[in-house]
Backbone bond lengths (Angstrom), bond angles and torsions (degrees), N, CA, C in turn:
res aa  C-N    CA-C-N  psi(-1)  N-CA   C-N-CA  omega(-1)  CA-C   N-CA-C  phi
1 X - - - 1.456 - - 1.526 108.52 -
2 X 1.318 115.89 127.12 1.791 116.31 -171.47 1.803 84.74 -84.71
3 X 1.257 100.75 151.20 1.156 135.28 -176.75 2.589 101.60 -49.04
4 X 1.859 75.81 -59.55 1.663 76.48 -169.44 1.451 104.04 -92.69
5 X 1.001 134.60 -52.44 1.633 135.19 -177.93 1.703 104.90 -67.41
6 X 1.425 110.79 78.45 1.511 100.57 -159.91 2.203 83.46 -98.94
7 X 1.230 83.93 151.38 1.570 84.80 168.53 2.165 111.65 -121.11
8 X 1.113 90.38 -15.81 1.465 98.14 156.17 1.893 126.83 -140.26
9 X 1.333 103.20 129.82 1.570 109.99 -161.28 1.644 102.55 -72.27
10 X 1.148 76.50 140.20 1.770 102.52 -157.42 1.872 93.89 -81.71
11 X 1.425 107.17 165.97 1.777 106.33 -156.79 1.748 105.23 -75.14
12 X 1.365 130.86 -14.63 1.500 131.11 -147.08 1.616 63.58 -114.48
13 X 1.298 160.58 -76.41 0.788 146.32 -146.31 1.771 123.37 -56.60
14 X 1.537 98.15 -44.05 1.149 116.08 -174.90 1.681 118.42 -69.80
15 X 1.438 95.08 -30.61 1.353 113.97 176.22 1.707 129.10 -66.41
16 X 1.357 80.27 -25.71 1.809 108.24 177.68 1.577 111.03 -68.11
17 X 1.747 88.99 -69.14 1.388 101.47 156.84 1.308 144.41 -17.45
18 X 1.423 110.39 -50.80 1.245 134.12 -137.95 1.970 85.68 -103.17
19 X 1.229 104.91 -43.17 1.846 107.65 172.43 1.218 116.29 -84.32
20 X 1.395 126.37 -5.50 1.312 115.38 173.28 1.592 101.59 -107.33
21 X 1.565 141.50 -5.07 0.913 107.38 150.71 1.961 114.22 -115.53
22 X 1.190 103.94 57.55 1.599 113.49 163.77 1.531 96.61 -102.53
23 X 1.503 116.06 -50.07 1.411 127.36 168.11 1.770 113.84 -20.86
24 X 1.338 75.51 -82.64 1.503 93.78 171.89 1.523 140.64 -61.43
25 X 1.241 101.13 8.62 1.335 114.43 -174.43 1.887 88.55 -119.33
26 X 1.347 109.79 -39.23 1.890 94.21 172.42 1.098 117.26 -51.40
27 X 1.497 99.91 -54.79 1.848 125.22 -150.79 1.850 90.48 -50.18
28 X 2.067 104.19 -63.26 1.422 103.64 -178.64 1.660 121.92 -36.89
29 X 1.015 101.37 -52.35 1.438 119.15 -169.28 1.682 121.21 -50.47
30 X 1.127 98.35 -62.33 1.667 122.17 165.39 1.650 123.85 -61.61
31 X 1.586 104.24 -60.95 1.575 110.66 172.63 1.172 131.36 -96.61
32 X 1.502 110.13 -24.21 1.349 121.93 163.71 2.234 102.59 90.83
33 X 1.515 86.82 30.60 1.188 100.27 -153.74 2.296 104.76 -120.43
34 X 0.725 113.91 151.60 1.300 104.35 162.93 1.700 127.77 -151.17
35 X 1.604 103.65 85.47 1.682 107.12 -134.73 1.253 106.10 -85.84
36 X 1.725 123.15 162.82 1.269 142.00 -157.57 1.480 103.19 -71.37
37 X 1.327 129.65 -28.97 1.164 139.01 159.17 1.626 119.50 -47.38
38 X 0.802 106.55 -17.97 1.691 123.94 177.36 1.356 100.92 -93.13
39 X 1.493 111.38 -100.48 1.282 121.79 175.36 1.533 143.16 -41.18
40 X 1.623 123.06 -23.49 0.939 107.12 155.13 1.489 138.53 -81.69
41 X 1.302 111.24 -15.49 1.277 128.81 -178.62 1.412 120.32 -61.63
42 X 1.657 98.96 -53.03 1.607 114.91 167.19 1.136 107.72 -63.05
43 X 1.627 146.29 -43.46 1.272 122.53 150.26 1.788 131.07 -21.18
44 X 1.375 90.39 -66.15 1.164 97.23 178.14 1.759 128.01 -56.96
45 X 1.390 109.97 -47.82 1.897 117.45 151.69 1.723 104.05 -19.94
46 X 1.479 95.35 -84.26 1.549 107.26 -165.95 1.508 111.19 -33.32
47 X 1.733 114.40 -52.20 1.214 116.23 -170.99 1.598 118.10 -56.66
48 X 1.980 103.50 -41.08 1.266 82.68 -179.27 1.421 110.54 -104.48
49 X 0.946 124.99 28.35 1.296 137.29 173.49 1.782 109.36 -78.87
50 X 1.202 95.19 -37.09 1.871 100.89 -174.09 1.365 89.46 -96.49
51 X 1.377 144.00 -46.83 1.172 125.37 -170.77 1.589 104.89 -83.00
52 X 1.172 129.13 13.36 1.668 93.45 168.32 2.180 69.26 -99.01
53 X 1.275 134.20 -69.18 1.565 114.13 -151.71 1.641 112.78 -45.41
54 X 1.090 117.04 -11.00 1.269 122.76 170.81 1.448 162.23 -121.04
55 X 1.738 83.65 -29.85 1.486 91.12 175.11 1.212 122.47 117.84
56 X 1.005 118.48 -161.73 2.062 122.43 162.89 1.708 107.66 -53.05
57 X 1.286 99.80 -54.48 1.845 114.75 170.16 1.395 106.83 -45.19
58 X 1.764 120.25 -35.61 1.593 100.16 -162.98 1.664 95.60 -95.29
59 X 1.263 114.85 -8.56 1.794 107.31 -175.07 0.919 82.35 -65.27
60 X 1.738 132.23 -92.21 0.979 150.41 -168.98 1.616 123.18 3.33
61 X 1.121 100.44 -50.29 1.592 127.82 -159.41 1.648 87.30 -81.69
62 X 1.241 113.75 -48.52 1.346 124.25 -171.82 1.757 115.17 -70.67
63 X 1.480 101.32 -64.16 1.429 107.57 166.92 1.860 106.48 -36.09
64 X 1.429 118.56 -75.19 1.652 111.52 -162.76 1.221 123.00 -76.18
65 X 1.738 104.35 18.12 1.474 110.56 -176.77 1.396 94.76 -100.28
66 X 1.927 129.24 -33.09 0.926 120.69 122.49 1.344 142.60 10.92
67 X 1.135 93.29 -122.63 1.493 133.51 164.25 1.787 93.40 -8.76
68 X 1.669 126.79 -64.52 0.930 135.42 -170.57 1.743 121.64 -58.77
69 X 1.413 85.83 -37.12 1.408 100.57 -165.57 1.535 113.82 -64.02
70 X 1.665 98.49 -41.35 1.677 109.89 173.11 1.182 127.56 -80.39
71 X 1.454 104.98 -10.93 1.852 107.04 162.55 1.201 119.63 -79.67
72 X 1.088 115.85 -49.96 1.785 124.95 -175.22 1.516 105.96 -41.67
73 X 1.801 109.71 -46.02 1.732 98.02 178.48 0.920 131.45 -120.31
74 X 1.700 113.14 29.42 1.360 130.78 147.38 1.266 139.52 -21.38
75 X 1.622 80.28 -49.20 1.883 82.12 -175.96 1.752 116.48 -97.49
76 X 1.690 101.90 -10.55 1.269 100.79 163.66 1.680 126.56 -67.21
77 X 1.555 97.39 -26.16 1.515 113.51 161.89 1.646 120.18 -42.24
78 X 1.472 97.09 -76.28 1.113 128.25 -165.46 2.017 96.81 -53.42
79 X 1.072 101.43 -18.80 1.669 90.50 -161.38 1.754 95.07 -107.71
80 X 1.624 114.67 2.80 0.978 107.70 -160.59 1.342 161.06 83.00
81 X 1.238 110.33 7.09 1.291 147.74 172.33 1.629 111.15 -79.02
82 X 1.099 110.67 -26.77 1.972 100.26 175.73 1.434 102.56 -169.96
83 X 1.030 109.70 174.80 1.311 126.96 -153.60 1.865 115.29 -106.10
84 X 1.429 119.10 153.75 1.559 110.75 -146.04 1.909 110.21 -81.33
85 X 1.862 91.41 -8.25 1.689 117.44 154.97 1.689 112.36 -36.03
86 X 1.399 90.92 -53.60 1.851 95.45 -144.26 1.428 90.49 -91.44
87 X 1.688 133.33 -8.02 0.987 139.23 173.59 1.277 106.10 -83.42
88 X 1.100 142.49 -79.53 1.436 142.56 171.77 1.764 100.40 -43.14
89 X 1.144 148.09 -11.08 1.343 131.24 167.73 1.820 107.97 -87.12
90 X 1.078 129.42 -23.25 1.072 133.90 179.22 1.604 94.88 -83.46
91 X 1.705 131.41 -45.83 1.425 96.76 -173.08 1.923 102.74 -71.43
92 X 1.467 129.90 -29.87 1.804 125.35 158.90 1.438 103.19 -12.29
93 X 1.636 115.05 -50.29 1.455 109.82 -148.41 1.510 102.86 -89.96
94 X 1.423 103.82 -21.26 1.312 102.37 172.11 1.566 136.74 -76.61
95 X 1.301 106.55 -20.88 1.553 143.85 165.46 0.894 100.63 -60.57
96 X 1.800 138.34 -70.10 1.805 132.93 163.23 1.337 120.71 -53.70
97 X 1.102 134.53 1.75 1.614 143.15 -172.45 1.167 146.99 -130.25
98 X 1.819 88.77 -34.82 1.911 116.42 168.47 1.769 89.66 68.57
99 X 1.391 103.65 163.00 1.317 125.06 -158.85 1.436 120.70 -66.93
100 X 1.337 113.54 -0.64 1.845 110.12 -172.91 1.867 67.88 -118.00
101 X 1.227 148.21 -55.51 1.618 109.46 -154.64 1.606 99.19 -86.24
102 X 1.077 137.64 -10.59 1.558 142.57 154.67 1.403 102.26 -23.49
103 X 1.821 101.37 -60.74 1.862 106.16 -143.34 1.736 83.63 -85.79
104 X 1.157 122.29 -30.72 1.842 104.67 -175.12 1.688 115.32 -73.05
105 X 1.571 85.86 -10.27 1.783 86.49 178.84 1.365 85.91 -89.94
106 X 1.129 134.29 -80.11 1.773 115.97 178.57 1.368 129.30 -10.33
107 X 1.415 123.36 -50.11 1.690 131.32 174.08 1.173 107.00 -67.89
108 X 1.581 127.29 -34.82 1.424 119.39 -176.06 1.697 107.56 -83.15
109 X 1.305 106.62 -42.38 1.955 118.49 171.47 1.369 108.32 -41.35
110 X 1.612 108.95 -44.52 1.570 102.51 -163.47 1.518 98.60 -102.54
111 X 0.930 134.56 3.01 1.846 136.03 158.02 1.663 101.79 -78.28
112 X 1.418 128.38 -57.52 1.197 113.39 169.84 1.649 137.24 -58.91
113 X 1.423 92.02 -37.61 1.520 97.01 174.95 1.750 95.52 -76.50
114 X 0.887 150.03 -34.98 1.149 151.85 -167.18 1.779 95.24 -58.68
115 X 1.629 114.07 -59.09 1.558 100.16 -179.95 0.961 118.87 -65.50
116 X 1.519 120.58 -18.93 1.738 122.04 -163.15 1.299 99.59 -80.70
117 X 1.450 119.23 -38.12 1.513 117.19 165.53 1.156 128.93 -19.20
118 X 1.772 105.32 -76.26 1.392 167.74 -152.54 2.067 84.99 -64.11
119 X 1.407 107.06 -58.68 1.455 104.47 -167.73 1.663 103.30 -90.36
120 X 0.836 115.23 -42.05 1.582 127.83 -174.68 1.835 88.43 -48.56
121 X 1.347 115.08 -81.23 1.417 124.72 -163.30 2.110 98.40 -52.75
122 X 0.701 126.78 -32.99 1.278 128.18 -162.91 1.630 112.70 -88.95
123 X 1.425 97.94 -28.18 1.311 104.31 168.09 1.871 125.32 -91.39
124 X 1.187 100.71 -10.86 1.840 116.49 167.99 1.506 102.67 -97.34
125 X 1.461 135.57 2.32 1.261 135.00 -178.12 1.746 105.58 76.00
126 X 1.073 126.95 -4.01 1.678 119.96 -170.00 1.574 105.85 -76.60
127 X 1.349 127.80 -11.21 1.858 134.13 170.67 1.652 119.22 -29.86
128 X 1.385 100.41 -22.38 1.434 93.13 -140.33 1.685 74.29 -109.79
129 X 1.301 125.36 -22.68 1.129 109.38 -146.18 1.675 101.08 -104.83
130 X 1.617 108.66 -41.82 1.225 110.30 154.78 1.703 140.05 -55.45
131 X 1.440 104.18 -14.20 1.330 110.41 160.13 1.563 118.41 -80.34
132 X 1.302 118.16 -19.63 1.534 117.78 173.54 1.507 112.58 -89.49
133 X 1.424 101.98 -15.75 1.830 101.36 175.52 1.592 97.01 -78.79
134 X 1.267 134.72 -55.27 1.411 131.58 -151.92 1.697 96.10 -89.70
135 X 1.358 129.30 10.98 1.312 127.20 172.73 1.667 109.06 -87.69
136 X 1.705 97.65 -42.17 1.312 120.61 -172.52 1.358 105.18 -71.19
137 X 1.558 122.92 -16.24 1.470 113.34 -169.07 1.422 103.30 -105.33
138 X 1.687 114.06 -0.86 1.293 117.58 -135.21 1.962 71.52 -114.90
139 X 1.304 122.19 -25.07 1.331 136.15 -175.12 1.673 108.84 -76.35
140 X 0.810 118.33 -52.98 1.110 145.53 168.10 2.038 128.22 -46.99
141 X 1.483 81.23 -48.17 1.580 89.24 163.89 1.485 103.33 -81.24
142 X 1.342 121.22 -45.89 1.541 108.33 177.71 1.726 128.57 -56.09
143 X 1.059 101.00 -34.01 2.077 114.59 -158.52 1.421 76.33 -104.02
144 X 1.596 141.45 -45.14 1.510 106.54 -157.87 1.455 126.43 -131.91
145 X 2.113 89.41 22.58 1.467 119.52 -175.82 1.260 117.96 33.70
146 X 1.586 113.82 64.07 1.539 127.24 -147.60 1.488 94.93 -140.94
147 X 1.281 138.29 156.59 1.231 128.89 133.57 1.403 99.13 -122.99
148 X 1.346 85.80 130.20 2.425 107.21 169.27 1.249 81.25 -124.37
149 X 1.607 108.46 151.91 1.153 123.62 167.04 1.690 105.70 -110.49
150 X 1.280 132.14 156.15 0.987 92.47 -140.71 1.899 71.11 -148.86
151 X 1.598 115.59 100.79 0.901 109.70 -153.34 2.297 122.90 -83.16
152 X 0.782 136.59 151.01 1.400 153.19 -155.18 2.310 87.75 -51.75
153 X 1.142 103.08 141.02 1.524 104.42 -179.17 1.611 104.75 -83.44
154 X 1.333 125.72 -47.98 1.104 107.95 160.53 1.104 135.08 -126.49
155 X 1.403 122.34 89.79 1.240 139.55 -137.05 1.668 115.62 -101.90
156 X 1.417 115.46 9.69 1.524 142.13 -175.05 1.642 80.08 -96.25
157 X 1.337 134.47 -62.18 1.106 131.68 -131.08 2.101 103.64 -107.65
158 X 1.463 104.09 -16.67 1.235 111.90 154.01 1.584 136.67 -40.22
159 X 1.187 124.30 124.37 1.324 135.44 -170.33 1.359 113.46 -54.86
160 X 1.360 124.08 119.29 1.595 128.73 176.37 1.356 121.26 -72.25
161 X 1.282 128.86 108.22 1.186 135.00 -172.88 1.961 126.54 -97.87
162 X 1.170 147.23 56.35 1.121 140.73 -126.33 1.228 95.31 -81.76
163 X 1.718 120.75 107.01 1.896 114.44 -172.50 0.945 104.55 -67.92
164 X 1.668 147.43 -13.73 1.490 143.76 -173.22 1.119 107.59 -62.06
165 X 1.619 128.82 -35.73 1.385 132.02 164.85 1.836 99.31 -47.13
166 X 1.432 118.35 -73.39 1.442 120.08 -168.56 1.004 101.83 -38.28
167 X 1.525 116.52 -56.36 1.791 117.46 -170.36 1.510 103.74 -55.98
168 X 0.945 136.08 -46.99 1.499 124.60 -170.24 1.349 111.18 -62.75
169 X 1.603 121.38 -47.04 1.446 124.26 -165.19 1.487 93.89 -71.67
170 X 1.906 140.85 -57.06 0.816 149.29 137.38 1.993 109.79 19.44
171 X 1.182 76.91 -90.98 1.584 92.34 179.62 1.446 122.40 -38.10
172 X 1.664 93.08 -56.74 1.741 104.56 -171.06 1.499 116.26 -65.81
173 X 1.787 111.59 -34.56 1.366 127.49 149.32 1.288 123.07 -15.64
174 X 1.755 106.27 -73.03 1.168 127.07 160.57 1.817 136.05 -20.29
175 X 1.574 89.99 -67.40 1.465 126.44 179.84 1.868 106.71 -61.60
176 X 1.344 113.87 -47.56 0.973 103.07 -162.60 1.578 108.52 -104.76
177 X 1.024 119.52 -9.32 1.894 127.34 136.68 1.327 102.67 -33.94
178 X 1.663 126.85 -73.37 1.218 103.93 -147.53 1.720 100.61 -81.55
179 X 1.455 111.66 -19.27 1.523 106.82 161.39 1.736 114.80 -52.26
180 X 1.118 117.07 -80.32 1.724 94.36 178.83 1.526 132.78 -58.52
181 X 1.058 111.54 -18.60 1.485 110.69 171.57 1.717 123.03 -80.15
């Protein structure tokens, strides 16, 4: 296994991992919170964690796993959909993973959070209603090459969802794919 192009996460890594998102799965849970005290630090691990096994190659690897992690849910940020917690915990995950196991923890994060959605909203009755908001926005980008976001009507009374949970199951999904495979 090369040090930076890892295709399965090595045990000191995983282990790291593995406490920063139990963390993050309380913190969400309880405060609804996912604090800088957490997340930047584990940034920081990863970084020098790959650069002492590696070098310029292991920042690197580390930085755009980063780098990756905080773009991908930027714009879910930005539109309001989650919180700047669960954004900075996804670039953490990218820092332990580098940018190709970042983005498979992303596809698996947003398939889970996607059902948790899916049941969460359906079971408070909001299904019906959030599918006509994101149709209308989804209309809108087409006919008036626009994006409005087009925010929830009653959105005090909307179901709290803490994605740091998704991100963790997401992740571990992730992690333990490339462990059995």
């Amino acid at each position: 296994m090369n040090a930076i192009d890892i295709t399965m996460i090595d045990t000191i890594t995983f282990a790291i991992l593995a406490v920063i998102l139990m963390i993050a799965v309380i913190s969400d849970i309880r405060l609804h919170k996912i604090r800088n005290w957490l997340t930047f630090p584990a940034m920081v691990v990863g970084i020098a964690y790959y650069s002492y096994i590696g070098g310029l190659e292991g920042l690197l690897f580390s930085a755009t796993g980063i780098a990756l992690g905080i773009v991908i849910l930027m714009p879910f940020y930005f539109m309001g959909g989650m919180g700047a917690g669960d954004v900075k915990l996804m670039g953490a995950v990218g820092g332990m993973l580098g940018a190709k196991g970042v983005f498979v923890a992303f596809l698996c994060t947003a398939l889970v959070g996607g059902i948790w959605a899916i049941i969460l909203l359906t079971l408070h009755g909001y299904l019906k209603e959030t599918v006509k908001r994101y149709w209308m926005i989804l209309k809108v980008l087409i006919f008036a090459r626009s994006l409005n976001y087009v925010p929830p009507e009653n959105k005090e009374k909307m179901p709290l969802m803490p994605y740091g949970v998704a991100i963790a199951i997401g992740t571990s999904l992730s992690v333990l794919r490339d462990v059995v495979m």
